[in-house]
N, C-alpha and C positions, 0 to 999 in steps of 0.2 A: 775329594771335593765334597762330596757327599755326607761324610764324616762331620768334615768343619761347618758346613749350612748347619746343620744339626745342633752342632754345639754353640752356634752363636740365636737355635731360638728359632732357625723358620719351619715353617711349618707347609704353607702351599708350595709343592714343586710342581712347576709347567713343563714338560717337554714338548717342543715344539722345534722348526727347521726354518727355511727348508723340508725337507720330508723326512722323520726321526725315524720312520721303520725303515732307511735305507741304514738306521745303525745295526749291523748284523750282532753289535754286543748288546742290541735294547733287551733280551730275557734277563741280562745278566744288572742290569742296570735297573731295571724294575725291581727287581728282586732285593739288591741293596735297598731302593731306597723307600720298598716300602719295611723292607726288616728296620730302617731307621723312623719310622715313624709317618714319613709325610702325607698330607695328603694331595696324590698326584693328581695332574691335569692332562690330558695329551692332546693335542693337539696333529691332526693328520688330514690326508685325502682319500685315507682308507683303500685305496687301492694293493698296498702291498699287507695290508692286514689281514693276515690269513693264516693256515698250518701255526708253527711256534710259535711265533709274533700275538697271533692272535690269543694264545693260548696262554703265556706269558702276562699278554694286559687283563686275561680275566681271573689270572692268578693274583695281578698285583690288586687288585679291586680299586680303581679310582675314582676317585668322586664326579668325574666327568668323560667323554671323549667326545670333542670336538671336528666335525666331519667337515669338509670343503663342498659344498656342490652348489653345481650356477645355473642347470637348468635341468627340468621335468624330464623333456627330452633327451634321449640318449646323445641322439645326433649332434642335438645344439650344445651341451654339453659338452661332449669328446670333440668339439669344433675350435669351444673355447679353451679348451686345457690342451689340443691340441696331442691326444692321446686316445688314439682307438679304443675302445672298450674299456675306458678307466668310469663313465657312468654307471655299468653294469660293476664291479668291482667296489664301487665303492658304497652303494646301495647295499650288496649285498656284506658289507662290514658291517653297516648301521643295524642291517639285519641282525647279525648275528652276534652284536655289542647288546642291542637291545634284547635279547633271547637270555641273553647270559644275565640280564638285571639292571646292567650299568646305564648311568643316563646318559644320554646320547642328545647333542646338541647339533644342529645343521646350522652351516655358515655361508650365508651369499654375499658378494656382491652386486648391489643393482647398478646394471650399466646396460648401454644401449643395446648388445648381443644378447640380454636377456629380460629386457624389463617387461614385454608384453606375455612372458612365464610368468611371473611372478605370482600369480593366485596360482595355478598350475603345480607351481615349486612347492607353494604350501600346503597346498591339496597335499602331496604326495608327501613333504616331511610328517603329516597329520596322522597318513595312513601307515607312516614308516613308524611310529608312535614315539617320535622326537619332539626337540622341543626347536624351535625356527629363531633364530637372530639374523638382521641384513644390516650392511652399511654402504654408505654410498662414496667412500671414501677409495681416490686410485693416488696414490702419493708417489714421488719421484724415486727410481731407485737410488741403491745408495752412491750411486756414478753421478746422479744428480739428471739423470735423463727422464724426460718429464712425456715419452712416447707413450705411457699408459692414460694419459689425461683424456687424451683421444676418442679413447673407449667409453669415459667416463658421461652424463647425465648432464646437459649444458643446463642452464638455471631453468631456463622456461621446461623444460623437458623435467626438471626435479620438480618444478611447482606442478606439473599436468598429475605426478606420480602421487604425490601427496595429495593431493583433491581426491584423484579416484578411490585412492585405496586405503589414506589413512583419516581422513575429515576431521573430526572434532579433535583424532588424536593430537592433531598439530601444536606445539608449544601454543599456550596461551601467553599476551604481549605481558611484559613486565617479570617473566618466567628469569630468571637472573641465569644466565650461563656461564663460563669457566674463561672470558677473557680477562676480568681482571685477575684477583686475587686468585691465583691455581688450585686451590683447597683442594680440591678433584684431583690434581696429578700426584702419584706416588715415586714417579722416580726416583730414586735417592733414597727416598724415606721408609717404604716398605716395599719397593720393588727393585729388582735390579736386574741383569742378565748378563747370562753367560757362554761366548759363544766356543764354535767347535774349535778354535786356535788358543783359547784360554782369556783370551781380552773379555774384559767386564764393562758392560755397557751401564747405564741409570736405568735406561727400560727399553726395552726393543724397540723404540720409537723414538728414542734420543738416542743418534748412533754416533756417540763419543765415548771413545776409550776413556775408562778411569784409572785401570789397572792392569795385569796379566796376570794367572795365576799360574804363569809360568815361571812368574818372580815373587810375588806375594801369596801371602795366606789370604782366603776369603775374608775372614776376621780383619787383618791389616787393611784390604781393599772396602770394606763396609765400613769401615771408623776414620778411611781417610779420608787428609784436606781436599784433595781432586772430586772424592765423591761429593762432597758438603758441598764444593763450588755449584755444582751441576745442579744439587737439589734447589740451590739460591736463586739459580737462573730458572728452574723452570716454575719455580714458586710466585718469581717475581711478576709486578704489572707492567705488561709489553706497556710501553708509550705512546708507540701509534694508534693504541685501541683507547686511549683515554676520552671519554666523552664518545666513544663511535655511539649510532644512536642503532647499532643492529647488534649492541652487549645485552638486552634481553633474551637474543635467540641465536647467539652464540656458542660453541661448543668448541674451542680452540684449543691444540694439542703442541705444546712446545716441542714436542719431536718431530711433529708435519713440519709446522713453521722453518723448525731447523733444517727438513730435509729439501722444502719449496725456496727458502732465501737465503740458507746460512746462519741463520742466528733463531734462537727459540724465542727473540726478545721480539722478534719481525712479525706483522702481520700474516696469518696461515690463508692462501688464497681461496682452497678449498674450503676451510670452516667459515670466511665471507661469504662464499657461493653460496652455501649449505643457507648461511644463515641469513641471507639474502631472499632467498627462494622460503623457505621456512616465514617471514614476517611478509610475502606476499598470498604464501596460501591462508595465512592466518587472518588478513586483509580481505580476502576473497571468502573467506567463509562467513565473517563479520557481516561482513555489507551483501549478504545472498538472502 
């Protein structure tokens, strides 16, 4: 598989899960694919990154490693991941990714279990000498059970979080967002995925099979009509958003969409929130 990416021309490879360092062949698989050229990504919660694993990704040198953490605290932390001492674990990865050179990115979610960390979190990715991304996205799994929402930042509680911490950062009105025309989505077009059973997805967030590469070649599943269909739908302009008047501060993902309604064509409930709460902090900063 590795071989045919190759020859059909990619270049970024992501590994990501689920959790990749529970693949006990990951030395073996770094090693191909950086002897083939790519430049890798990983994506992890760094808690089983350690001994050969660890040893392994500093051999493959990647352009990135992507760490999971939700909060400062150990406690609250291993509360939400619901894993005794996987805080201390995985601090101590970033530690020793960042030692070795590799840049080293922290990834949170902000939700209610941890929003009042949030400077706290960054303090500490600062001093971890990473670099900090958040999103405020809890999307339905792929059963279509929507129990993470729960967790999730109801609007007023998202607009309270952007006044304190983000201010002027806030989209300014007329900022054009990604409900109409998807220009911004690569699905299809220069991204795709591929999961642990061989089925090929458009992008980890549009979870429709195009392929298997239990039957096709990579090549075959990139050049076919199934993939083009996908790319069409997530390119295309949902209906329901035409004329919405919160398409300046929109950020809408046809593979949320598809996982919230069934269809990528459907409005994303979450990128409403989002962009709901977004055109009232921006409201409230205007008129302060």
């Amino acid at each position: 598989m590795l071989s045919e990416l190759a020859d059909i021309g990619c270049l970024f490879l992501v590994l990501t899960g689920g959790e990749v360092c529970c693949r006990p062949d990951l030395p073996q698989i770094l090693e191909l694919a950086r002897d083939r050229g790519f430049a890798i990504r990983i994506m992890t919660n760094g808690t089983l990154l350690e001994g050969d694993r660890l040893t392994a990704v500093c051999a493959a040198e990647p352009i990135c490693v992507d760490f999971s953490l939700y909060a400062a605290d150990p406690a609250r932390h291993d509360a939400i991941t619901r894993v005794p001492g996987s805080h201390e674990r995985t601090v101590r990865a970033i530690v020793a990714c960042g030692a070795a050179g590799i840049r080293t990115v922290v990834k949170t979610v902000v939700m209610k279990h941890n929003v009042l960390e949030f400077e706290a979190l960054h303090a500490l990715v600062r001093r971890l000498g990473a670099e900090f991304a958040y999103d405020y996205a809890l999307v339905p799994s792929d059963s279509g059970e929507e129990r993470m929402r729960a967790h999730g930042l109801s609007e007023s509680e998202l607009v309270e979080f952007m006044l304190a911490r983000i201010g002027s950062r806030v989209p300014p009105e007329g900022r054009r967002g990604s409900s109409g025309t998807d220009a911004a989505c690569g699905a299809g077009r220069n991204v795709m995925a591929i999961c642990p059973d061989g089925s090929v997805l458009p992008c980890l967030g549009y979870r429709v099979p195009v392929g298997s590469l239990a039957e096709q070649t990579v090549c075959r599943i990139w050049h076919s009509a199934e993939l083009a269909r996908s790319c069409e739908l997530t390119k295309a302009r949902a209906a329901v958003c035409e004329g919405c008047d919160l398409e300046s501060y929109c950020v809408r993902c046809p593979g949320v969409a598809f996982a919230e309604c069934g269809s990528p064509l459907d409005c994303s409930k979450s990128a409403c929130m989002v962009a709901r709460a977004t055109r009232r902090a921006y409201n409230a900063l205007v008129s302060a």
